[in-house]
C-alpha positions in Angstrom: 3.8 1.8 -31.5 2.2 -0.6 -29.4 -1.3 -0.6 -27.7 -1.2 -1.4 -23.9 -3.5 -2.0 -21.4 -2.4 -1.1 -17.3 -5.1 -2.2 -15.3 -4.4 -0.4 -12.0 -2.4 2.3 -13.9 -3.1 5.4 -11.5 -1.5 3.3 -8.5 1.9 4.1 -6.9 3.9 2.0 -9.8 1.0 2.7 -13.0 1.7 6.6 -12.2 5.5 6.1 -12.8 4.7 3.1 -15.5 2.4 5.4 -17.9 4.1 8.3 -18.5 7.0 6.3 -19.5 5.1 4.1 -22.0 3.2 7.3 -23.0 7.2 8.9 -23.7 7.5 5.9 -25.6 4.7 6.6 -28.4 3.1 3.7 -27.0 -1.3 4.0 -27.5 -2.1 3.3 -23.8 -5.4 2.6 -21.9 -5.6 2.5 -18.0 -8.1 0.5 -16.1 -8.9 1.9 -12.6 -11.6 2.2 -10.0 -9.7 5.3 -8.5 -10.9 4.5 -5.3 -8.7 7.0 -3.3 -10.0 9.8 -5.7 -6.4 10.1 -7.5 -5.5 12.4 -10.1 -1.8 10.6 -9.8 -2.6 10.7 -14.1 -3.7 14.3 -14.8 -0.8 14.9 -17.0 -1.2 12.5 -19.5 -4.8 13.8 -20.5 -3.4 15.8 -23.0 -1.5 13.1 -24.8 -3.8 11.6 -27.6 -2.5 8.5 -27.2 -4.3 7.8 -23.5 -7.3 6.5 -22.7 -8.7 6.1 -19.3 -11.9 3.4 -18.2 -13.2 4.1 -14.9 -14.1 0.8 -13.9 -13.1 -2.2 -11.9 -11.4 -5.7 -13.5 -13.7 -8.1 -11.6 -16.3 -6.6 -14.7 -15.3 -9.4 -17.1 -17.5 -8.5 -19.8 -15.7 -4.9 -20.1 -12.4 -6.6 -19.5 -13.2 -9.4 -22.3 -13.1 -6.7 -25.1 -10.5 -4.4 -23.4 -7.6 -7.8 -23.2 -9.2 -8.5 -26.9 -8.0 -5.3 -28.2 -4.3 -4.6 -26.5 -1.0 -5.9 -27.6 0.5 -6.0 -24.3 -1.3 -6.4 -20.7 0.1 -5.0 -17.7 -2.3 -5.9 -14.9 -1.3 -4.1 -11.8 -4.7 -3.7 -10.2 -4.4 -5.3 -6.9 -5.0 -5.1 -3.2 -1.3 -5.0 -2.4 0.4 -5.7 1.2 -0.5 -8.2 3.8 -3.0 -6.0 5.9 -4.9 -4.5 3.4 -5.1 -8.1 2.3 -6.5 -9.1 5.8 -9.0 -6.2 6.1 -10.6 -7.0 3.2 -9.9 -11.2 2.0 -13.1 -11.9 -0.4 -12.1 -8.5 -2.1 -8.5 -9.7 -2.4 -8.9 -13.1 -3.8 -11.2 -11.8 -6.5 -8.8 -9.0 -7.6 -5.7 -10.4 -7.1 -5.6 -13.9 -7.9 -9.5 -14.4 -9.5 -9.2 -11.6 -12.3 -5.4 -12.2 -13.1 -7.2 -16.3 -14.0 -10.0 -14.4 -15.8 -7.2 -12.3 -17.8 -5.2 -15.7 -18.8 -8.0 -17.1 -20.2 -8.4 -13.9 -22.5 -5.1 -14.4 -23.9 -3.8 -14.7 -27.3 -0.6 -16.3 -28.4 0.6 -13.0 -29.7 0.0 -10.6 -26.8 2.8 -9.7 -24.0 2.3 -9.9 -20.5 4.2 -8.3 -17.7 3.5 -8.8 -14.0 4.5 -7.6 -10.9 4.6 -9.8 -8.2 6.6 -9.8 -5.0 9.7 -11.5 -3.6 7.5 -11.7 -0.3 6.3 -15.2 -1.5 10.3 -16.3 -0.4 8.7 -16.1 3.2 11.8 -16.9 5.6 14.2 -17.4 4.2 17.8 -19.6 5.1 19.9 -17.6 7.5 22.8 -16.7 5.5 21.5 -17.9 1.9 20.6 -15.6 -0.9 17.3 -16.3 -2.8 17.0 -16.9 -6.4 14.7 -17.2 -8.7 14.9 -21.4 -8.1 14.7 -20.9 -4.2 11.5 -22.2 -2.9 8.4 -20.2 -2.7 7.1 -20.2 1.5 4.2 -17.1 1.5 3.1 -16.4 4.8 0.5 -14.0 4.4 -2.7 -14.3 2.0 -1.1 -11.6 -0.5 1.9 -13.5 -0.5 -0.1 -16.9 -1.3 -2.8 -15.2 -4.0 0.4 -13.1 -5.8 2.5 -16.7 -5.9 -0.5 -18.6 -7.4 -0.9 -15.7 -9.7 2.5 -15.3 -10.7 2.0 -19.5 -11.5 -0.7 -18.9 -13.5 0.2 -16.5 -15.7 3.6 -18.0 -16.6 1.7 -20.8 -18.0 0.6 -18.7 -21.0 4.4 -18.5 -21.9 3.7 -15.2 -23.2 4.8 -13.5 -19.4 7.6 -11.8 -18.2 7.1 -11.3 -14.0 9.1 -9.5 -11.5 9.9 -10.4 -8.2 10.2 -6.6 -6.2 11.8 -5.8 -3.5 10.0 -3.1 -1.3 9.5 -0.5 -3.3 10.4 3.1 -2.3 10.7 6.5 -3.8 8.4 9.5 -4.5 5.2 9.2 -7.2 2.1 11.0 -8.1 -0.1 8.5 -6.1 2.0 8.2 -3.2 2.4 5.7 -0.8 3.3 6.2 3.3 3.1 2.3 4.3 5.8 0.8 2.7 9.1 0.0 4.9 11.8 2.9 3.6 8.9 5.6 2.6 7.5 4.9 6.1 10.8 4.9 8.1 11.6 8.2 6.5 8.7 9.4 7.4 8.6 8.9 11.0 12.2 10.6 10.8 11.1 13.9 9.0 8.1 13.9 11.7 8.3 12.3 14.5 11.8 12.0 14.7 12.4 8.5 16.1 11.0 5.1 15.1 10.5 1.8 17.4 11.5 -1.4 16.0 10.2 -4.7 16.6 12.5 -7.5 15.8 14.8 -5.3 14.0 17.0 -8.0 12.3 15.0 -8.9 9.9 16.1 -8.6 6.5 14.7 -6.9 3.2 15.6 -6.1 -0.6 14.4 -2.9 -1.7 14.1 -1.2 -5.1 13.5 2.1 -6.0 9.7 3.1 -8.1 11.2 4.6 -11.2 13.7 1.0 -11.4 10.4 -0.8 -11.2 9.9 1.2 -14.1 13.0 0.7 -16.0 12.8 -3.5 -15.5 9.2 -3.0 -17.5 10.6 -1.2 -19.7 13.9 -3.1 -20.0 11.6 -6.5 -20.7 10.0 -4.5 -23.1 13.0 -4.7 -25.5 14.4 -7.7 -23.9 11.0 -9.6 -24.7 12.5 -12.9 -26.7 15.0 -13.4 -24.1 12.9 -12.8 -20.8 9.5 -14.2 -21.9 8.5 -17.6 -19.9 10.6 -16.6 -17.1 10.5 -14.3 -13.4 13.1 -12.5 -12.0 14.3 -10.6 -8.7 14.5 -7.0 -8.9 15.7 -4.7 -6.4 19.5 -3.5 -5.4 22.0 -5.8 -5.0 23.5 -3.5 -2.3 20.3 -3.0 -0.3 19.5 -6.1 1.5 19.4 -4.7 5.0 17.9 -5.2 7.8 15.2 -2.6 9.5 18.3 -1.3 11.8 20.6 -1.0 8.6 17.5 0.5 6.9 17.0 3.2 9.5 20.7 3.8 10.5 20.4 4.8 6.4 18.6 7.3 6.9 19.8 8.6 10.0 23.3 9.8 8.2 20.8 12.4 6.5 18.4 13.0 9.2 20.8 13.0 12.1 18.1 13.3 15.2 16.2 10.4 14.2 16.4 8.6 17.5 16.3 4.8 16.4 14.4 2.7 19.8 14.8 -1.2 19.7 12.0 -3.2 21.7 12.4 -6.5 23.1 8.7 -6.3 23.9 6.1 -7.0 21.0 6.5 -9.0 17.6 6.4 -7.8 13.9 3.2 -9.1 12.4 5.2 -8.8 8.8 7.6 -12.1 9.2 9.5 -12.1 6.1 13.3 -12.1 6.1 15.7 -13.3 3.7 18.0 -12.1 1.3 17.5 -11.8 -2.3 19.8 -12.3 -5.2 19.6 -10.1 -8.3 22.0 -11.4 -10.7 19.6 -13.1 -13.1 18.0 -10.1 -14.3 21.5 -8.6 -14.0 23.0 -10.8 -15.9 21.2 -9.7 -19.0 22.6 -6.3 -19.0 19.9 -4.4 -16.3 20.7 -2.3 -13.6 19.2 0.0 -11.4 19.7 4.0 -11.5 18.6 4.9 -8.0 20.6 4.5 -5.2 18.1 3.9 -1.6 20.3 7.3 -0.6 19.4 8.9 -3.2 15.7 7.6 -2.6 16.0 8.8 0.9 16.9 12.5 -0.1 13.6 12.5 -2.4 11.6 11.2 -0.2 12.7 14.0 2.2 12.1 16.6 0.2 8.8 15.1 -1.0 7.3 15.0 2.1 8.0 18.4 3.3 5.1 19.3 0.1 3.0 16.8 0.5 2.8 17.6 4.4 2.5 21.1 3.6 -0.7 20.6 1.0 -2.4 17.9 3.0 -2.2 15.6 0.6 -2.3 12.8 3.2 -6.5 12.7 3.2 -6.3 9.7 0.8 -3.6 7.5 1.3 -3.5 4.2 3.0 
């Protein structure tokens, strides 16, 4: 048994991340300001072995004790995604990049730390070149440039193991509509057609429960990984947003896919990412993005029905 500490634990991954560790026998305490009024947690209340601190990470006096008293640190708390990160910048640099420095200087030599960060900071990447974990780092937006300097600072400790995700899809208790295949699949369950912008451009994606597993998986792998990043998301899932959508089409068939020649994407990345480092050790994802898709289908015909909408970004 471990003690862990998820800051940002009743978010989109932490309500996936939890339970698991909980399943685990693992003592775990979340840190979250719950600001969209979440109950994405409400089931692990009756394990003994969870604690949850409504509060917010910038406290560093609060955070201080809790990093003091944990065995492994999981910091997920973040403003994540490049608008959100443009709406609100001061708020962003603090949380993403200024608490993750406060954290590292809390650390001991024999605490774990995992960390999430994006393969977003790849930027653009070379036309027909896969990126790897040695590929050079070009953010374009400030999440991409705060998560990369993060990501730097942590792995400094040597004590970290961080993931580089691909866009993230699948069903969870806090839910999220914004990201690229949960928001395509969307727009085909309801609207029933989408209009792309620059519909070329490419993306890895990775399913929430693998996000999950490669914690997990680093967990046991520890000695090996520690020190080091890798790529994860499916190496058979780097499309672009017409491969993406023609996806999902062969399970919604009238989702009428429009492609403008008018009008930009603000999101400019595009590359392709490789995912045979993490790979290599013996990991591999369990969720296929069709498989994804049908969930995601069938998720949103109950959350549509109960509303549950009000709160999400």
């Amino acid at each position: 048994m471990k003690k862990v500490l998820v800051t940002g634990g009743a978010g989109y991954l932490g309500s996936i991340l939890v339970p698991a560790l909980l399943g685990r026998g693992h003592q775990v305490t979340v840190v979250d300001n719950f600001m969209y009024r979440q109950n994405s947690l409400a089931a692990c209340c009756a394990d003994e072995n969870f604690r949850v601190l409504k509060a917010d990470v910038r406290d560093q006096a609060l955070m201080a004790k809790e990093y003091a008293n944990h065995d492994i640190l999981i910091p997920l708390a973040a403003i994540v995604g490049a608008p959100a990160c443009k709406m609100r910048p001061d708020e962003s640099s603090a949380i993403n990049l200024g608490a993750i420095r406060d954290m590292v200087g809390h650390v001991g030599k024999g605490q774990m730390l995992l960390y999430p960060v994006t393969n977003s900071g790849y930027g653009i990447g070379e036309p027909d070149a896969m990126c790897t974990e040695e590929s050079p780092l070009r953010p374009i937006s400030q999440y991409g440039i705060e998560k990369v300097e993060a990501e730097r600072v942590i792995l400094e400790t040597g004590n970290a193991v961080t993931f580089r995700l691909a866009t993230v899809f699948g069903m969870a208790p806090r839910m999220r509509i914004d990201l690229l295949v949960n928001d395509f699949t969307y727009r085909a369950v309801y609207d029933r057609f989408v209009v792309l912008f620059e519909s070329h451009f490419r993306r890895n994606y990775i399913h929430v429960r693998d996000v999950t597993n490669a914690f997990l998986f680093a967990l046991d792998s520890y000695d090996a990984m520690k020190g080091q990043t890798y790529n994860v998301g499916l190496s058979e899932a780097n499309l672009t947003k017409r491969q993406l959508c023609d996806e999902i089409k062969k399970l919604v068939p009238d989702f009428h896919i429009l492609e403008s020649e008018i009008g930009k994407d603000p999101d400019k990345r595009d590359y392709l990412v490789s995912n045979a480092k993490i790979e290599g050790l013996g990991w591999r994802p369990r969720h296929s993005l069709q498989s994804g898709i049908r969930e995601l289908i069938k998720g949103y015909t109950m959350i549509r029905n109960g509303g549950a909408f009000d709160n999400l970004p």
